[in-house]
N, C-alpha and C positions, 0 to 999 in steps of 0.2 A: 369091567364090573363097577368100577366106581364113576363113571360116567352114566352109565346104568340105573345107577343108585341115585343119582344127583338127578336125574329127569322122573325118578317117582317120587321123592324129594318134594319137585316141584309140584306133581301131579296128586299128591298126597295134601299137598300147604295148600291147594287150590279146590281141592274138593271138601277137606277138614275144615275149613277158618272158613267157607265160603266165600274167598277174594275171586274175583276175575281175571283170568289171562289176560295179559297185554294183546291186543289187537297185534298178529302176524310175528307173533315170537318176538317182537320189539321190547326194547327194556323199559324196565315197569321201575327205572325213579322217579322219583314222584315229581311232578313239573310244579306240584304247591307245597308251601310252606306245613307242615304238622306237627300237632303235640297230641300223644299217647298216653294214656297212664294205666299201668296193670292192674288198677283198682277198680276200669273202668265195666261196667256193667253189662255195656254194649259191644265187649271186646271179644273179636269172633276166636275162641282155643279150641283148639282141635288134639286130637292125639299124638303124640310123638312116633315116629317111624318105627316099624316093630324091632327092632333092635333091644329099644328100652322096653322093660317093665309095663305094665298098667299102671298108671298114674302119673306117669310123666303128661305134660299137656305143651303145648305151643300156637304161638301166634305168629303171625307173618306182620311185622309192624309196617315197612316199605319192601319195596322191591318185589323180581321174580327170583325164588329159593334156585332156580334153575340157571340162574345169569349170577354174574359177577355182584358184590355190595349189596345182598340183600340182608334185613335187620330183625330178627327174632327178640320174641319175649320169649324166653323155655321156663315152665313151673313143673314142682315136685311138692308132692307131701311134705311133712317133717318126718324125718328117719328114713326116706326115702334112699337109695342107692343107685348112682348111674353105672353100668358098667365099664369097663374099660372097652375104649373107641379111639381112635383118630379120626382127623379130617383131614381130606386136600387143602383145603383152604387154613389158611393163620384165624386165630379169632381174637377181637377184644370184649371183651367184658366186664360189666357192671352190675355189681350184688344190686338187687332194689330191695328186695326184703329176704328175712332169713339168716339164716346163718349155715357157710356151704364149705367144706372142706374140700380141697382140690389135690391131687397128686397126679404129676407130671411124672414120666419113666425116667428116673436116674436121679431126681431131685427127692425131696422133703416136702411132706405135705405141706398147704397155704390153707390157712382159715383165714374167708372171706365174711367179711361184716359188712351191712350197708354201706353204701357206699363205693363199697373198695374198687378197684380195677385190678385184672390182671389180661393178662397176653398168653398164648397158647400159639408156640408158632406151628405149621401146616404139618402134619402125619406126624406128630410125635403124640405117641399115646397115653393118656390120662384117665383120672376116672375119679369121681366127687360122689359126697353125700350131704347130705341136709341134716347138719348135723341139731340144728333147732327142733322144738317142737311143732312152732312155725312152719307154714309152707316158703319155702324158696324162691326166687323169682328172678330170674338172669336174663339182661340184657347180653345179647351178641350178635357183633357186627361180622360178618364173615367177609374176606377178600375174594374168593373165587365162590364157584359157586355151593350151594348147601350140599354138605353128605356128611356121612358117617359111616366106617367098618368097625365091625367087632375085633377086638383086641386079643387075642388069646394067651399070649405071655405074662413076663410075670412084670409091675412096675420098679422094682428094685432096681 
């Protein structure tokens, strides 16, 4: 299933953001140097995989969502709610804008302020909100490749 998941993932971040497949399933780092900005105009967001809400939005900043080290921008409204999910993959992350409260299963919520970093290691289930009036705008580096399952428990 989560393999599964991880190839519409891809198939999803390649038809939504209008990127192109690596030639022959090859991985798609990028052989130049890049600078991104989520302000930018010309930045192709597409939808977040149906899991989430309406209004989640994302960008494929490098790589294939399919292969190892690829780099998302994810946006939310303000007041927005992600559900509780895991990933295969570890993630890091960087608030760009917004203000995002996060809850890891078994921890205390994190409110994230520009800037901030936090780490999310691989299948332990979380779930954040926007907590600004601001929209949200999270950098994340994944280590394997892109997925999400729904969470159904409780995070306590």
């Amino acid at each position: 299933m989560q393999k599964t998941f991880a190839f519409l993932v891809s198939a999803w971040a390649v038809a939504a953001c209008g990127a192109q497949a690596p030639a022959g399933g090859a991985a798609a780092a990028s052989a130049e140097a890049l600078a991104k900005s989520a302000s930018d105009p010309a930045m192709a967001w597409g939808a977040c995989p149906p899991i989430f809400p309406e209004g989640c939005q994302i960008t494929v900043l490098q790589g294939d969502p399919a292969l190892p080290n690829a780099d998302v921008f994810l946006r939310v409204p303000g007041g927005y709610v992600i559900p509780p999910h895991s990933h295969t993959s570890a993630e890091r992350m960087i608030l760009v804008s917004g203000e995002l409260r996060v809850t890891y299963k078994g921890q205390a919520p994190s409110t994230l302020t520009v800037g901030s970093y936090a780490y999310g290691p691989a299948k332990l289930p979380h779930d954040a909100e926007c907590v600004s009036a601001d929209p949200c705008t999270l950098f994340i580096a994944f280590e394997s490749p892109v997925d999400a399952a729904p969470f159904e428990g409780t995070l306590e």
